[in-house]
N, C-alpha and C positions, 0 to 999 in steps of 0.2 A: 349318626345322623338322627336330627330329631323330626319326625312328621307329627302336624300339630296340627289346627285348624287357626284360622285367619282371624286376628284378633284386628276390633276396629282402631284408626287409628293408624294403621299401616300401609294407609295407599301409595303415600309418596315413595316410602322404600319400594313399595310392591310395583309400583309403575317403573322406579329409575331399573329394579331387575325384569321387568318385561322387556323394558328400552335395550340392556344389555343382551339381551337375549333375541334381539332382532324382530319382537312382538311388535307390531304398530297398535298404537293406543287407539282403540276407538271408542261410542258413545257408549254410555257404563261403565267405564274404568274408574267414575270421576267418584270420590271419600262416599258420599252421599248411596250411590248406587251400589258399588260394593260393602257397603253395610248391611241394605236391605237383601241381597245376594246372601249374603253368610246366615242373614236371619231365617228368611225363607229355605236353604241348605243346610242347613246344620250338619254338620261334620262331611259335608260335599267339596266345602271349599279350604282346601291345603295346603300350606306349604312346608317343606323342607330344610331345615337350618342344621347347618355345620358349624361351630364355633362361633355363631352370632353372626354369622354368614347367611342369606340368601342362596339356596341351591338348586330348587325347585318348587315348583309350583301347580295346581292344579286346582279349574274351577269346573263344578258337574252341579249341574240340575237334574231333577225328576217332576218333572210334570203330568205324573200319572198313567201316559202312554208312555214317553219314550223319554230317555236318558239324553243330556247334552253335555259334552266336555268341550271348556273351552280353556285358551289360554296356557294347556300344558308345555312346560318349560321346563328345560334344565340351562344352568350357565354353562355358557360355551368352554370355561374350562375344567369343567367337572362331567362333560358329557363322558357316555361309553364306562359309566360306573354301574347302569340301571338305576338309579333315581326316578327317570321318566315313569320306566319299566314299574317301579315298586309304588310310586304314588298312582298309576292307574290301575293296580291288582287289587290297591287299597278301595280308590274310588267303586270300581267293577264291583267287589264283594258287598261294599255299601248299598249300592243300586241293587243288588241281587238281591238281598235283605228288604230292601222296599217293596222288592214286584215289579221292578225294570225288566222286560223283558228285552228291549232291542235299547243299544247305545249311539249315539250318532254326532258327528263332530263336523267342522269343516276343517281344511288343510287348502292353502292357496297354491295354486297354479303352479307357481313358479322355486316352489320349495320341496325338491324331490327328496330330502335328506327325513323332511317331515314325512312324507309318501311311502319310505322305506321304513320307517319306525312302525309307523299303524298296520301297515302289511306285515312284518313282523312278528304283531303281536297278535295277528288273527283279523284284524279288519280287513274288508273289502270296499274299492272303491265302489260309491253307487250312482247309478245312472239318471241321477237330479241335475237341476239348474239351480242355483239361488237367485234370490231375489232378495231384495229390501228397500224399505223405504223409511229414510229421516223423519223424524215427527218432531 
């Protein structure tokens, strides 16, 4: 498996394996924003190739206080290999490197499979609401 970072130019692949992976696309997924993402990231935003495959994925910020993972993915038939496991130990050591003290991610409601992964790996649910707002 090769982990590399996110060359521009890749969104469509990188959206059609979000879509396969059960990701819903939302605002900044779109070529334009993931560019400026990888710029401002450098070596935060990852993916994973098997034989010219898509196999996972990972995007992380550091904003100076706190770390954000978004979008980690493995394909549904390459899960239960540690791919997720290895691109977030990569990311983690990355941020640690910067001076990330705390990492923090969302996981939606209704996706307990996500829920057990992060508990897994040492996360805790934490007792926030989110919010947002379209601009």
């Amino acid at each position: 498996m090769d982990i590399r970072s996110f060359r521009d130019g890749e969104g469509d692949r990188l959206r059609t394996f979000w879509l396969a992976c059960g990701i819903q696309l939302r605002p900044g997924d779109d070529d334009r924003s993931l560019a400026a993402f990888a710029l401002r990231s450098e070596g935060l935003f990852l993916v994973a190739e098997e034989h010219a495959h898509l196999v996972g994925s990972i995007l992380a910020g550091f904003d100076g206080r706190r770390g954000w993972l978004y979008h980690v993915a493995t394909h549904p038939d390459e899960r239960r290999r540690g791919i997720g496991r290895t691109l977030v130990a990569r990311v983690e050591e990355r941020l640690a490197a910067l001076g990330c003290p705390k990492v923090n991610l969302l996981v939606l409601d209704e996706n307990p499979y996500a829920m057990r992964f992060w508990e897994a790996l040492g996360y805790r649910r934490e007792r926030t609401v989110e919010y947002g707002k379209p601009l």
